[in-house]
BAVEX-794432 format. One record per atom (N, C-alpha, C): x, y, z; residue number from 1. Coordinates in Angstrom, 1 decimal. Atoms other than C-alpha are relative to their C-alpha. Layout:
N
+--------+--------+--------+------+
:      x :      y :      z : resi :
+--------+--------+--------+------+
:      X :      Y :      Z :  NUM :
...
+--------+--------+--------+------+
***
This chain:
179
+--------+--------+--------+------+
:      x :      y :      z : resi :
+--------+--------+--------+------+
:   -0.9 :   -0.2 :   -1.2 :    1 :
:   56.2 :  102.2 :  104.6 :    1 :
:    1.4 :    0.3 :   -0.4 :    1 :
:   -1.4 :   -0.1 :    0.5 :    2 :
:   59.7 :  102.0 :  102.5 :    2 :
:   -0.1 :    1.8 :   -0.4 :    2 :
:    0.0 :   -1.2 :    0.5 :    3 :
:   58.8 :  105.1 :  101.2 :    3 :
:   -0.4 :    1.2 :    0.9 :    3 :
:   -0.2 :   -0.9 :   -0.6 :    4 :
:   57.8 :  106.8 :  104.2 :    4 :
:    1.7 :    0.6 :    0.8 :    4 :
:   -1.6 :   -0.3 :   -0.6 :    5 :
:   61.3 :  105.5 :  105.6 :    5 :
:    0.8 :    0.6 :   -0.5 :    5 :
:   -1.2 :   -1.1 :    0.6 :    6 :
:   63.0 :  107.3 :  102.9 :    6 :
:    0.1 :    1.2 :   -0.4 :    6 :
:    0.3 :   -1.7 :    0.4 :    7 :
:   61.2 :  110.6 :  102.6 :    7 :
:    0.7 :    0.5 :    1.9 :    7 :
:   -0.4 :   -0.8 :   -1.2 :    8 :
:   62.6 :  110.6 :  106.6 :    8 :
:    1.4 :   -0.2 :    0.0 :    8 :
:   -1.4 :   -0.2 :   -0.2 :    9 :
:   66.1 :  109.8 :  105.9 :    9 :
:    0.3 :    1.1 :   -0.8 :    9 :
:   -0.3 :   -1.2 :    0.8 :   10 :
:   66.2 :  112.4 :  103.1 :   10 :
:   -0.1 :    1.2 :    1.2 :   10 :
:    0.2 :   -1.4 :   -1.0 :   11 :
:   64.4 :  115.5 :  105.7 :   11 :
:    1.1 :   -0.1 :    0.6 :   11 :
:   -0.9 :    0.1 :   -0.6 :   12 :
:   67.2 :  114.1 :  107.9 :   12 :
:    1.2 :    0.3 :   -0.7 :   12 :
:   -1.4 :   -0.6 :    0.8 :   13 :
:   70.1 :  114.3 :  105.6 :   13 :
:   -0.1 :    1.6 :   -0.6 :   13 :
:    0.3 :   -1.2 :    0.1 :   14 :
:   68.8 :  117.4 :  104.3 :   14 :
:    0.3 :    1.1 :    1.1 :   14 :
:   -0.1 :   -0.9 :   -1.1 :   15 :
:   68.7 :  119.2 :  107.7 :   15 :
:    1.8 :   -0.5 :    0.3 :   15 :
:   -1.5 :    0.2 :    0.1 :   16 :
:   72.4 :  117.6 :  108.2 :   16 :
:    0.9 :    0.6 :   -0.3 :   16 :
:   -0.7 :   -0.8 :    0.9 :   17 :
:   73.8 :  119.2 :  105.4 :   17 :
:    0.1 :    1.7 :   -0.3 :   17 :
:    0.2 :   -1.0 :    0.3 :   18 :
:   72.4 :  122.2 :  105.8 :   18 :
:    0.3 :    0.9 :    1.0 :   18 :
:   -0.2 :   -1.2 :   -1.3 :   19 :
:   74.0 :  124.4 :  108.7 :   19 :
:    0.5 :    1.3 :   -0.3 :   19 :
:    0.2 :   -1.4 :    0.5 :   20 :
:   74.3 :  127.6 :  108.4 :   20 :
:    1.7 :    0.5 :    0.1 :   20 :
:   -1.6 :    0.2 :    0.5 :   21 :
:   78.3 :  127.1 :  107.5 :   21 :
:    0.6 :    1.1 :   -1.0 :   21 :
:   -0.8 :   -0.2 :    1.2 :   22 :
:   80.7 :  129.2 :  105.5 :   22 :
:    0.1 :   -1.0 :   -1.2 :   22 :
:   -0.4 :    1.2 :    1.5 :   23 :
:   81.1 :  127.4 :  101.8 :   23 :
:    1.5 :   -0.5 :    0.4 :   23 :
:   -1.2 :    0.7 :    0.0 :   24 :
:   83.5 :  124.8 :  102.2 :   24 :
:    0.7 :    0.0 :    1.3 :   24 :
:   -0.4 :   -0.5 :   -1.4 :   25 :
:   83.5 :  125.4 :  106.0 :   25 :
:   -0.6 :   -1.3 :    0.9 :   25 :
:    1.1 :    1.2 :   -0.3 :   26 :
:   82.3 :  122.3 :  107.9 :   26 :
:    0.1 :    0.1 :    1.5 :   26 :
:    0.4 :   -0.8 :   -1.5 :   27 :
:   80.5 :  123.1 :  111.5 :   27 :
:    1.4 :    0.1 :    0.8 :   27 :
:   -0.8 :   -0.3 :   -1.0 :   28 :
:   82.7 :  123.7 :  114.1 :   28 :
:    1.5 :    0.6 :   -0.5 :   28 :
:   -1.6 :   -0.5 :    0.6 :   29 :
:   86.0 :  125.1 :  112.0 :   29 :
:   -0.2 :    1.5 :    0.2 :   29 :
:    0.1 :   -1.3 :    0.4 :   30 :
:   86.8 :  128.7 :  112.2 :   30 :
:    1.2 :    0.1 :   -0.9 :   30 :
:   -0.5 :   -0.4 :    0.8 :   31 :
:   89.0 :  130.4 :  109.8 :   31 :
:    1.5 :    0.6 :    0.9 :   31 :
:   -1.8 :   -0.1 :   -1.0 :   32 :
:   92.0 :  131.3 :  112.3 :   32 :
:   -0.2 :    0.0 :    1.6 :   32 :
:   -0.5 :    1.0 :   -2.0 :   33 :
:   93.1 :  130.0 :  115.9 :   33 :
:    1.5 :    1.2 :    0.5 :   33 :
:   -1.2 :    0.0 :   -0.3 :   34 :
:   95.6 :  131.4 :  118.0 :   34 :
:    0.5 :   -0.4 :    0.4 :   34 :
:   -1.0 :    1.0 :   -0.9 :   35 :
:   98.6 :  130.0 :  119.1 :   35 :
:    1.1 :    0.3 :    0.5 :   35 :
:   -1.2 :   -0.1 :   -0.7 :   36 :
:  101.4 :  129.7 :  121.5 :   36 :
:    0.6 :   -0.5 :   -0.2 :   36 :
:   -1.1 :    1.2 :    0.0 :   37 :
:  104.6 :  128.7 :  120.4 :   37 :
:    1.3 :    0.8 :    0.3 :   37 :
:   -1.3 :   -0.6 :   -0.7 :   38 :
:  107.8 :  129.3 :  122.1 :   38 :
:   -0.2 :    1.5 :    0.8 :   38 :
:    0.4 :   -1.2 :   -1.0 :   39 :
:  106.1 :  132.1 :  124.2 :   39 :
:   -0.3 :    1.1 :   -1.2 :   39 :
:    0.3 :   -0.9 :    0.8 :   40 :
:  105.0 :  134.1 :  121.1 :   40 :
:   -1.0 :   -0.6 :   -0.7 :   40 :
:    0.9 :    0.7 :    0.6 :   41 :
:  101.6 :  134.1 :  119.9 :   41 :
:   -0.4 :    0.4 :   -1.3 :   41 :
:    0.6 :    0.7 :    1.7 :   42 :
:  100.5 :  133.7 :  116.1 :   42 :
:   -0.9 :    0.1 :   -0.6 :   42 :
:    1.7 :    0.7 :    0.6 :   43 :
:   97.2 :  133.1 :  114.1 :   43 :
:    0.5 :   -0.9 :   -1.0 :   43 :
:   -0.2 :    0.9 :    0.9 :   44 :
:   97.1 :  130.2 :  112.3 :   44 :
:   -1.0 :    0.2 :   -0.9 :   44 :
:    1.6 :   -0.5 :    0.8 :   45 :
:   95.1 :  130.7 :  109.2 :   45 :
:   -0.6 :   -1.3 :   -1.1 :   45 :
:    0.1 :    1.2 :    0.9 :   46 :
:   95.3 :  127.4 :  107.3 :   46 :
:   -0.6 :   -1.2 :    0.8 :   46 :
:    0.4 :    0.8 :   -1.0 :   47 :
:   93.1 :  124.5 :  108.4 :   47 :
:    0.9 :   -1.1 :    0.4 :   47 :
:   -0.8 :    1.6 :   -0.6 :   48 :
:   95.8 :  121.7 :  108.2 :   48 :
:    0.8 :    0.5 :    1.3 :   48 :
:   -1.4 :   -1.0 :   -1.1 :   49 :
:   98.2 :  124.5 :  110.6 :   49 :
:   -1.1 :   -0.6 :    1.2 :   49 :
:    0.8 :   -0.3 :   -1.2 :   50 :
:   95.2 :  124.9 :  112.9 :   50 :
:   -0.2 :   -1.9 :    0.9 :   50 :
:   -0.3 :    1.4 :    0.0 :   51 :
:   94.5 :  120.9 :  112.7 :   51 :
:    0.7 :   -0.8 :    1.0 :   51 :
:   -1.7 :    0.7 :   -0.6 :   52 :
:   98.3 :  119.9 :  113.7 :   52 :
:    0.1 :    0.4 :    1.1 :   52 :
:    0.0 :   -1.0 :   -1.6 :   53 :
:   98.4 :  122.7 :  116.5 :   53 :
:   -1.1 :   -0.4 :    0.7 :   53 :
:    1.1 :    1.0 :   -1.3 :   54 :
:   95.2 :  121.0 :  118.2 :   54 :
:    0.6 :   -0.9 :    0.2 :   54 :
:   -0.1 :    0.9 :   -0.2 :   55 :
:   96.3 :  117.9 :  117.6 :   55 :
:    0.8 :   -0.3 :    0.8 :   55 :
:   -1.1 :    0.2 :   -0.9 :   56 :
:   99.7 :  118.5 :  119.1 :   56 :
:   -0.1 :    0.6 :    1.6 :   56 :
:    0.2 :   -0.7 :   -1.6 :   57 :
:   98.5 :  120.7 :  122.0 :   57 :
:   -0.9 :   -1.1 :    0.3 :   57 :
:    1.0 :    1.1 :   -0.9 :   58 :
:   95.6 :  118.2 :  123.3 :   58 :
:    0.9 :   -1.1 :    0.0 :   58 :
:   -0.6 :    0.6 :   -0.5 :   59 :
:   98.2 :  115.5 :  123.1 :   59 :
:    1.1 :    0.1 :    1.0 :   59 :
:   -1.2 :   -0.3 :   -1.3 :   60 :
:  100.5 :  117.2 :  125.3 :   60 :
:   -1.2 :   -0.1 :    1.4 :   60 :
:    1.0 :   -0.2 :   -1.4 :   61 :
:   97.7 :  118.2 :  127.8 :   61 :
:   -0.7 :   -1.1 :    0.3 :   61 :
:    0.7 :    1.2 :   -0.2 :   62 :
:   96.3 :  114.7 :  128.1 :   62 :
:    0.9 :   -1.1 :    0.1 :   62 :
:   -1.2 :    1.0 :    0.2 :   63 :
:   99.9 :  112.9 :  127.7 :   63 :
:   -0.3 :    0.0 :    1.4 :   63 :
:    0.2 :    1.0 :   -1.9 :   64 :
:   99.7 :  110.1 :  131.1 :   64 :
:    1.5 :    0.4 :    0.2 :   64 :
:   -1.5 :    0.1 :   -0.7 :   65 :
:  102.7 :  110.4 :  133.4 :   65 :
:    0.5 :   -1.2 :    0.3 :   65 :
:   -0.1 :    1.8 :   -0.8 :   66 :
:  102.3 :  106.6 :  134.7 :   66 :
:   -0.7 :   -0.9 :   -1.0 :   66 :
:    0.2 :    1.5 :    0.9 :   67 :
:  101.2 :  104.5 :  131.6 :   67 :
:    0.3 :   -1.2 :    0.0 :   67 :
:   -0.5 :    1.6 :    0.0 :   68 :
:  103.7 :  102.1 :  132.0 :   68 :
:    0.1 :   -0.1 :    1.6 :   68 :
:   -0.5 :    0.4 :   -1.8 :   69 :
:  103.3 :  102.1 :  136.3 :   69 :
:   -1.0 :   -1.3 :   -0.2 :   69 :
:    0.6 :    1.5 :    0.0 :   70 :
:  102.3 :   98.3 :  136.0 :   70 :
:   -0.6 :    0.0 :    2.0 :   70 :
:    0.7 :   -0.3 :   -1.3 :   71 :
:  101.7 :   98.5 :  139.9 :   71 :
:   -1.2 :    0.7 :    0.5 :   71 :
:    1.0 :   -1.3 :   -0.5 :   72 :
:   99.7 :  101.5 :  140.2 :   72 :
:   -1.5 :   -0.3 :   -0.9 :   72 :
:    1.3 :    0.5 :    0.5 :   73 :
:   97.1 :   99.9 :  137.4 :   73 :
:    0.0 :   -1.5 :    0.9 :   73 :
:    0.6 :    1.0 :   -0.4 :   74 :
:   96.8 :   96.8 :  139.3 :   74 :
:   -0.8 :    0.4 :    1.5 :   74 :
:    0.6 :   -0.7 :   -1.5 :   75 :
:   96.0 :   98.9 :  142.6 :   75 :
:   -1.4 :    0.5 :   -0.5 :   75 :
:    1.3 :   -0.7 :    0.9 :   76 :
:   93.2 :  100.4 :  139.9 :   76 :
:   -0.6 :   -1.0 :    0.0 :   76 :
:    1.1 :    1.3 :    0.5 :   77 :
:   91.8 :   97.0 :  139.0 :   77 :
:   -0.5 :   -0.3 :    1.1 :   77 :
:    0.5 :    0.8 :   -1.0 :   78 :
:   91.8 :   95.8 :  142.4 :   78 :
:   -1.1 :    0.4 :    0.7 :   78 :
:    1.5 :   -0.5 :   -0.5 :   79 :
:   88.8 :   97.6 :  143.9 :   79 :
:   -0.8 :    0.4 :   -1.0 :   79 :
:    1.2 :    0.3 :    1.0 :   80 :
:   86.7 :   97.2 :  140.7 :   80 :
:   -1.3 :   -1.3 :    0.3 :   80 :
:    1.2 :    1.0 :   -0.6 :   81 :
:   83.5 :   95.2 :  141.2 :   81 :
:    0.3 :   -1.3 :   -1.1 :   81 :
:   -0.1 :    1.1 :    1.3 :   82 :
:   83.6 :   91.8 :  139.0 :   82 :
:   -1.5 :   -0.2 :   -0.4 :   82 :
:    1.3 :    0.8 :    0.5 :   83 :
:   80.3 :   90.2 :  137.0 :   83 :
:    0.1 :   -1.1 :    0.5 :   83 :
:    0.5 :    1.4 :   -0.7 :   84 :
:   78.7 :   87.4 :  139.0 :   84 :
:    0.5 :   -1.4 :   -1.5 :   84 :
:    0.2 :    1.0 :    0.8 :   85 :
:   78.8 :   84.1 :  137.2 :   85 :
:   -1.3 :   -0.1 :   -0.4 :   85 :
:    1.6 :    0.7 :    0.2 :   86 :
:   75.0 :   84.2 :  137.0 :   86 :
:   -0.4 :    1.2 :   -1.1 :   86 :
:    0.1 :   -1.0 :    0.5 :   87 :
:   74.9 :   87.7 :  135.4 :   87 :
:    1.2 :    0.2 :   -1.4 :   87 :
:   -0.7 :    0.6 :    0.7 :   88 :
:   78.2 :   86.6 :  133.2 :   88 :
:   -0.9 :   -1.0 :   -1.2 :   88 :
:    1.0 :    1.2 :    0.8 :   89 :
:   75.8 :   83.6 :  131.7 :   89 :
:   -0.9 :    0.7 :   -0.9 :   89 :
:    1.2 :   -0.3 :    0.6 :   90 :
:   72.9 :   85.9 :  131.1 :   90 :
:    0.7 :    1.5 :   -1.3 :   90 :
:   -0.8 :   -0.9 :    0.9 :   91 :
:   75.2 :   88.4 :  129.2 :   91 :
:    1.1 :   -0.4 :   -1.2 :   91 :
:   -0.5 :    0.1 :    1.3 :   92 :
:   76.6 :   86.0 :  127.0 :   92 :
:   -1.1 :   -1.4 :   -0.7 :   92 :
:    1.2 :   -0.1 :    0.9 :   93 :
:   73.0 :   84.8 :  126.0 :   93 :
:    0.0 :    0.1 :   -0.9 :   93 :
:    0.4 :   -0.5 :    1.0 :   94 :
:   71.5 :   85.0 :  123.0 :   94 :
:   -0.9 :    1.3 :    0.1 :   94 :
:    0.8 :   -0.8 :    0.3 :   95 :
:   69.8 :   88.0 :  121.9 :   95 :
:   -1.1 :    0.0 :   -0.3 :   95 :
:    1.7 :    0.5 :   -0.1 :   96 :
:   66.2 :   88.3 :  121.9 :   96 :
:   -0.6 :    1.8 :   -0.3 :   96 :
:    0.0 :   -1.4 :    0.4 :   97 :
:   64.6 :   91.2 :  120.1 :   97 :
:   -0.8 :    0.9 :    1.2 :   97 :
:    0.7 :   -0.8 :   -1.3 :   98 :
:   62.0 :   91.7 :  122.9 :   98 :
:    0.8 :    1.1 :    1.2 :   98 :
:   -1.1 :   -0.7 :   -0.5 :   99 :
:   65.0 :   92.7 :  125.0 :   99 :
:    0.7 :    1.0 :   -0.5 :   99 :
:   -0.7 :   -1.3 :    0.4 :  100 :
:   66.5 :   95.1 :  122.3 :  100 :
:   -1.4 :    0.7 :    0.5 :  100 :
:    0.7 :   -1.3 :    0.2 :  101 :
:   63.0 :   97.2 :  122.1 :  101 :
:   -0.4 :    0.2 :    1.6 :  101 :
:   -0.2 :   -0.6 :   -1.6 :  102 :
:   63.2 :   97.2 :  126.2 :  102 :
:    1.0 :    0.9 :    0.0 :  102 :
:   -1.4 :   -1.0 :    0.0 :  103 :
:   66.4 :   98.9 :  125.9 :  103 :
:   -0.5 :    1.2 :   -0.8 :  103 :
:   -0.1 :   -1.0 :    1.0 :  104 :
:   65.9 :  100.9 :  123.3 :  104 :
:   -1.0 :    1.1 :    0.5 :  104 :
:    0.6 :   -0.7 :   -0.6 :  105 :
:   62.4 :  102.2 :  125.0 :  105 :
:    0.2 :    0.7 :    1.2 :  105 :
:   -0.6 :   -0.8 :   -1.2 :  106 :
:   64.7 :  103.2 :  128.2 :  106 :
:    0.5 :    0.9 :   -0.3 :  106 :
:   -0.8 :   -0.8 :    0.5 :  107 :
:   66.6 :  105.4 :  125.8 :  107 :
:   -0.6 :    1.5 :   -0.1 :  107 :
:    0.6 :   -1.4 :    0.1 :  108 :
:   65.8 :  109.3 :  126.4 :  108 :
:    0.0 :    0.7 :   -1.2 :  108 :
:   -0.2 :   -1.0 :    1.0 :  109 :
:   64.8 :  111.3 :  123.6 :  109 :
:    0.6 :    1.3 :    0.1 :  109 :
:   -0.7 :   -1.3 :   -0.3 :  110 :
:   65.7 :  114.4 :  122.6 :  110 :
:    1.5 :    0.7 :    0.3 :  110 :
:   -1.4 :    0.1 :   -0.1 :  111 :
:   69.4 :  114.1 :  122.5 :  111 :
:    0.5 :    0.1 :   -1.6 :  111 :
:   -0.6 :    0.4 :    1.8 :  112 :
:   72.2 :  114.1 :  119.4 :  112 :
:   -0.2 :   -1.0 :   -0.5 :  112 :
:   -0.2 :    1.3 :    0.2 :  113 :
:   72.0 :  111.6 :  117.0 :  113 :
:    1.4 :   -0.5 :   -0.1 :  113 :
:   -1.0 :    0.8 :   -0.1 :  114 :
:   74.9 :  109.1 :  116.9 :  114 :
:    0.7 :   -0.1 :   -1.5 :  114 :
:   -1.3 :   -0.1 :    1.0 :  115 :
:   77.5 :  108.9 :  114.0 :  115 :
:   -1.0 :    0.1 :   -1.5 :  115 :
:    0.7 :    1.1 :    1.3 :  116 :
:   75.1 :  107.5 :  111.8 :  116 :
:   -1.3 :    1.6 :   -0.5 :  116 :
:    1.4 :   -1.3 :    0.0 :  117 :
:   72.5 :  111.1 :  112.4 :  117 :
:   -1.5 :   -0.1 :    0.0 :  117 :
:    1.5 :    0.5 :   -0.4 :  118 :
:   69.6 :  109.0 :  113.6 :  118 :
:   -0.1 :    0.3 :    1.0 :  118 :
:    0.3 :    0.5 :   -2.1 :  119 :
:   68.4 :  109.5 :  117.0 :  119 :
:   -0.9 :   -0.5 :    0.6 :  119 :
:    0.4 :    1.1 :   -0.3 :  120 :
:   66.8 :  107.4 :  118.8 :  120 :
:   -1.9 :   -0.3 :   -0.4 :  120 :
:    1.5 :    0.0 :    0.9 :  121 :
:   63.1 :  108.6 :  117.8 :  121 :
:    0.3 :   -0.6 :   -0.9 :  121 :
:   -0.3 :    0.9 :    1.7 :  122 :
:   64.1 :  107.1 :  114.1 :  122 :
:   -0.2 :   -1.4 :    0.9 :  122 :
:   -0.2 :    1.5 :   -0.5 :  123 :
:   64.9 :  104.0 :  116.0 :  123 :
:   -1.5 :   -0.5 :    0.6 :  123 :
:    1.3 :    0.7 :   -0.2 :  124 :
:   61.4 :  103.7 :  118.1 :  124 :
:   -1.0 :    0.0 :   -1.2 :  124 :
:    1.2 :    0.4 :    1.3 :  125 :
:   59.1 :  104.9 :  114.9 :  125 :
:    0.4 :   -1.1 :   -0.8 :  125 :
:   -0.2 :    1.0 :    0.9 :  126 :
:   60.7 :  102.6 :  113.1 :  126 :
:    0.0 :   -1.7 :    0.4 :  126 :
:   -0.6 :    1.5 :   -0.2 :  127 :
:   61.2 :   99.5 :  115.3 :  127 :
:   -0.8 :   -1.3 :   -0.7 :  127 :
:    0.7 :    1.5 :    0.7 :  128 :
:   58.2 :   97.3 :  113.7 :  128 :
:    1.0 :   -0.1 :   -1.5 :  128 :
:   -1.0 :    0.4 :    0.9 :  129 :
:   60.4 :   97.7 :  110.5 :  129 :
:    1.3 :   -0.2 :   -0.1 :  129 :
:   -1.0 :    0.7 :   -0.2 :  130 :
:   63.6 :   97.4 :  111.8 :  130 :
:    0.6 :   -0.3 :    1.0 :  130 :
:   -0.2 :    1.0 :   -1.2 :  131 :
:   63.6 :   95.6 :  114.8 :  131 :
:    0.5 :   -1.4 :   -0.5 :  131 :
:   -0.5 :    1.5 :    0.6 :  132 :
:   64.7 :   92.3 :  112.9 :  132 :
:    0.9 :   -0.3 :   -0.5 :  132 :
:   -1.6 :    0.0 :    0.9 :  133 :
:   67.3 :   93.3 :  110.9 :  133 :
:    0.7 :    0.6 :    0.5 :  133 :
:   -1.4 :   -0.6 :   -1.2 :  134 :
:   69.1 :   95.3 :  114.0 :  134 :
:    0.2 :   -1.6 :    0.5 :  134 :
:   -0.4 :    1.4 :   -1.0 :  135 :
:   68.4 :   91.7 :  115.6 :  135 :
:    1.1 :   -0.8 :   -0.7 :  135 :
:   -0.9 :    1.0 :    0.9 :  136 :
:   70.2 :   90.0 :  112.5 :  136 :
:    1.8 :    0.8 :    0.1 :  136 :
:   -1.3 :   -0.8 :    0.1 :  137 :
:   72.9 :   92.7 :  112.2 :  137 :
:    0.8 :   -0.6 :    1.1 :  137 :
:   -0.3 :    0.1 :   -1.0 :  138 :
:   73.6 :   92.5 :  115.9 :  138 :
:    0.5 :   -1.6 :    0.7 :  138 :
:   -0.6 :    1.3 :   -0.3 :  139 :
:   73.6 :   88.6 :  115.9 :  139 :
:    1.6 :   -0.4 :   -0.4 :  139 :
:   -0.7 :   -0.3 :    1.0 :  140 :
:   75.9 :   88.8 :  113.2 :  140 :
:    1.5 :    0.2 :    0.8 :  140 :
:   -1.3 :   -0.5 :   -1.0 :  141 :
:   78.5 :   90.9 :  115.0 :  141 :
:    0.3 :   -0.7 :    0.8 :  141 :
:   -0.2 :    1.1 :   -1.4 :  142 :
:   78.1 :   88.6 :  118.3 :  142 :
:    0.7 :   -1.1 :   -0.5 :  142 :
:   -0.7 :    0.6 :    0.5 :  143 :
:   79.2 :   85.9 :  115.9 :  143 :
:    1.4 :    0.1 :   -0.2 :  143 :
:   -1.1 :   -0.5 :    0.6 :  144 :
:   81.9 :   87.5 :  114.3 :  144 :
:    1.0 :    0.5 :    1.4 :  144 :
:   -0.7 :   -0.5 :   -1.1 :  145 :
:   82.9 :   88.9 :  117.7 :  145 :
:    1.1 :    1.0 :    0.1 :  145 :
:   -0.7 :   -0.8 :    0.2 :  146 :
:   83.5 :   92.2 :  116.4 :  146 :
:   -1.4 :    1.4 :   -0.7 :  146 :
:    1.0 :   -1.3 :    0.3 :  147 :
:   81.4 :   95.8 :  116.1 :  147 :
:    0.2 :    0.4 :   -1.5 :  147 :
:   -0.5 :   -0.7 :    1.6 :  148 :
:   80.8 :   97.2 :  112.8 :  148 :
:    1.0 :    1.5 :    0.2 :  148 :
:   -1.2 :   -1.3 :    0.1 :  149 :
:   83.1 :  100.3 :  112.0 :  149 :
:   -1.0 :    1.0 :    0.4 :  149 :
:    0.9 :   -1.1 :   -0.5 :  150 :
:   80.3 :  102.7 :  112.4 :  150 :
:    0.1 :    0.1 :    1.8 :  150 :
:    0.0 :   -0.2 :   -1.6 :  151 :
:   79.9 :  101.4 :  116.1 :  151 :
:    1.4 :    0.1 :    0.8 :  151 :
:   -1.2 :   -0.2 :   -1.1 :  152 :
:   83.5 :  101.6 :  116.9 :  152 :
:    0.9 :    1.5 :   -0.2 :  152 :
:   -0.6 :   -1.6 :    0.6 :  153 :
:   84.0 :  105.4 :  115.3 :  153 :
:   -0.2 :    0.8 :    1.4 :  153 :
:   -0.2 :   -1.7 :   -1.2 :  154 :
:   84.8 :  108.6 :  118.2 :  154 :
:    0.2 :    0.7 :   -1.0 :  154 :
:   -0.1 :   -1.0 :    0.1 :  155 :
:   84.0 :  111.5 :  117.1 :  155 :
:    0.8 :    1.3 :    0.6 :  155 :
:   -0.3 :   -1.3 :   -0.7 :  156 :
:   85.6 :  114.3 :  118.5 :  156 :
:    0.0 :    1.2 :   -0.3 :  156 :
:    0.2 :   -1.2 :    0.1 :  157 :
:   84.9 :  117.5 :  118.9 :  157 :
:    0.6 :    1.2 :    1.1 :  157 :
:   -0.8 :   -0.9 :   -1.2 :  158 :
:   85.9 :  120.5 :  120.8 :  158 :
:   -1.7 :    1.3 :    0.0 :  158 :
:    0.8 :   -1.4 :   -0.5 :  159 :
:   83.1 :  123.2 :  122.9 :  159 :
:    0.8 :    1.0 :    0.5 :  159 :
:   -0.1 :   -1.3 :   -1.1 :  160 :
:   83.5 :  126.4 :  123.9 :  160 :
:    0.0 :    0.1 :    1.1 :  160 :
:    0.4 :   -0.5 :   -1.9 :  161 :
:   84.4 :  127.4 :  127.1 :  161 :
:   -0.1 :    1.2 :    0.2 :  161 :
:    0.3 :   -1.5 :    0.3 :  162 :
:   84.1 :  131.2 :  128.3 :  162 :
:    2.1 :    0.3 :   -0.4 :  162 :
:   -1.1 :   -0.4 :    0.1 :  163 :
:   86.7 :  133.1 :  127.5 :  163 :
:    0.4 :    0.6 :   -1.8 :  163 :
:   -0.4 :    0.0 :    1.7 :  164 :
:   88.3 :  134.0 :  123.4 :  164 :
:    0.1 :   -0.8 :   -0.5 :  164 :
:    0.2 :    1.4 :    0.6 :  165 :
:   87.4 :  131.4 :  121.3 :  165 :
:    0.9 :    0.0 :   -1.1 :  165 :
:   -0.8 :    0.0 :    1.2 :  166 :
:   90.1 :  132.2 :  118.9 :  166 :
:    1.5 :   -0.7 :    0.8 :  166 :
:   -1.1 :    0.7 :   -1.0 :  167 :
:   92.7 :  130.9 :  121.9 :  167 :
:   -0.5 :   -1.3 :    0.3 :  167 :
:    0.5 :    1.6 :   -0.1 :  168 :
:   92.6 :  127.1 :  121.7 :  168 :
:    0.1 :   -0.7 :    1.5 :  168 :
:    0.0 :    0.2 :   -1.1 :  169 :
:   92.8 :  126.9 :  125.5 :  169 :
:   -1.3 :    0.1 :    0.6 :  169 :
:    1.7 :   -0.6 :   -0.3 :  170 :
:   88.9 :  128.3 :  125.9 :  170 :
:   -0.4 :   -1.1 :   -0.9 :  170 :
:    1.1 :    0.9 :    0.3 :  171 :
:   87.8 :  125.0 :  124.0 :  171 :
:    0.4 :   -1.5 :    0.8 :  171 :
:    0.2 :    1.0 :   -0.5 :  172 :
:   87.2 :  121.8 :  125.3 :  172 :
:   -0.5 :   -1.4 :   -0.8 :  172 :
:    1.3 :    1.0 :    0.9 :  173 :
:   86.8 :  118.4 :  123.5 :  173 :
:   -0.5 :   -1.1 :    1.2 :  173 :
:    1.5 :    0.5 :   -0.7 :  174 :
:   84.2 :  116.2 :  124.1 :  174 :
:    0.1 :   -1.3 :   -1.4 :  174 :
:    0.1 :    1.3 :    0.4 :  175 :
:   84.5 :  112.1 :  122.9 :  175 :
:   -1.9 :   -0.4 :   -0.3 :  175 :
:    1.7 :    0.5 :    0.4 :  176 :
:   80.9 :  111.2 :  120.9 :  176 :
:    0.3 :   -1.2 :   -0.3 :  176 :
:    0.1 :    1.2 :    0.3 :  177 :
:   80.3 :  107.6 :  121.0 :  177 :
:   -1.3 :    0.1 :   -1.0 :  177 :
:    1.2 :    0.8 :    0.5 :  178 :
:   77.8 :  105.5 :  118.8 :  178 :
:   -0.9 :   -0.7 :    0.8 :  178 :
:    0.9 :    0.6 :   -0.7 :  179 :
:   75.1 :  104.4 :  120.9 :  179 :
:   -0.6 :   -1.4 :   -0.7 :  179 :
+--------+--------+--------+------+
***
């Protein structure tokens, strides 16, 4: 069984590594971006340039106007639903594995995998061998009362929208959690 688990993490890392990339090009980069700066546009041809100019344009276009309106978030909170007391209780339970592989079997296949490049198939073929040691992990954390670093990583990425994909206004990112 160990050895079938690790002829499927290899196929998987295998297929990972292997996208059909420029050398030294890692998915989603292209080799020059345009840009707008001070009403004249550019190509950036360096990846840290390209980088910095995302980084600085998506923080402008997503900068809050009302962060600090202390009023206007408590107007937010206040028509939020609360957790029962009885639902409160059962949520800070113990964990019980029967209950992870419920979950886990509501989980739709056929999706990305998660940070880690498992997806969720890995997780059901595998749960008689690690359904115990997610239980232990997961206790673990509930103790410590803190997620491993894997589960608290965002990805980010940026899609295509229509338009010239060489203008950083035609992409869109898109936040990947860890499931």
């Amino acid at each position: 069984m160990v050895r079938r688990l690790q002829f499927q993490l290899i196929v998987m890392a295998e297929g990972h590594l292997s996208r059909n990339c420029p050398k030294g090009q890692a998915p989603g980069e292209q080799e020059t971006l345009t840009v707008a700066e001070n009403n004249q546009e550019r190509e950036q041809a360096h990846t840290d340039e390209i980088r910095r100019y995302a980084t600085d344009f998506y923080q402008n276009l997503y900068r809050s106007e009302c962060r600090d309106n202390k009023e206007l978030l408590d107007t937010f909170y206040q028509g939020l639903p609360k957790v029962s007391s009885e639902d409160n209780a059962a949520l800070e339970g113990p964990l019980v594995l029967e209950k992870l592989q419920a979950a886990l079997n509501t989980m739709s296949g056929g999706k990305a995998p998660g940070i880690d490049g498992l997806p969720v198939e890995f997780y059901k073929f595998f749960w008689k061998e690690l359904g115990e040691d997610l239980l232990g992990v997961l206790e673990e954390r509930c103790r410590k009362r803190c997620l491993l670093l894997s589960s608290r990583r965002v990805v980010i990425t940026l899609l295509p929208k229509k338009g010239d994909l060489q203008d950083i206004k035609n992409w869109h990112p898109v936040s990947l959690l860890c499931d």
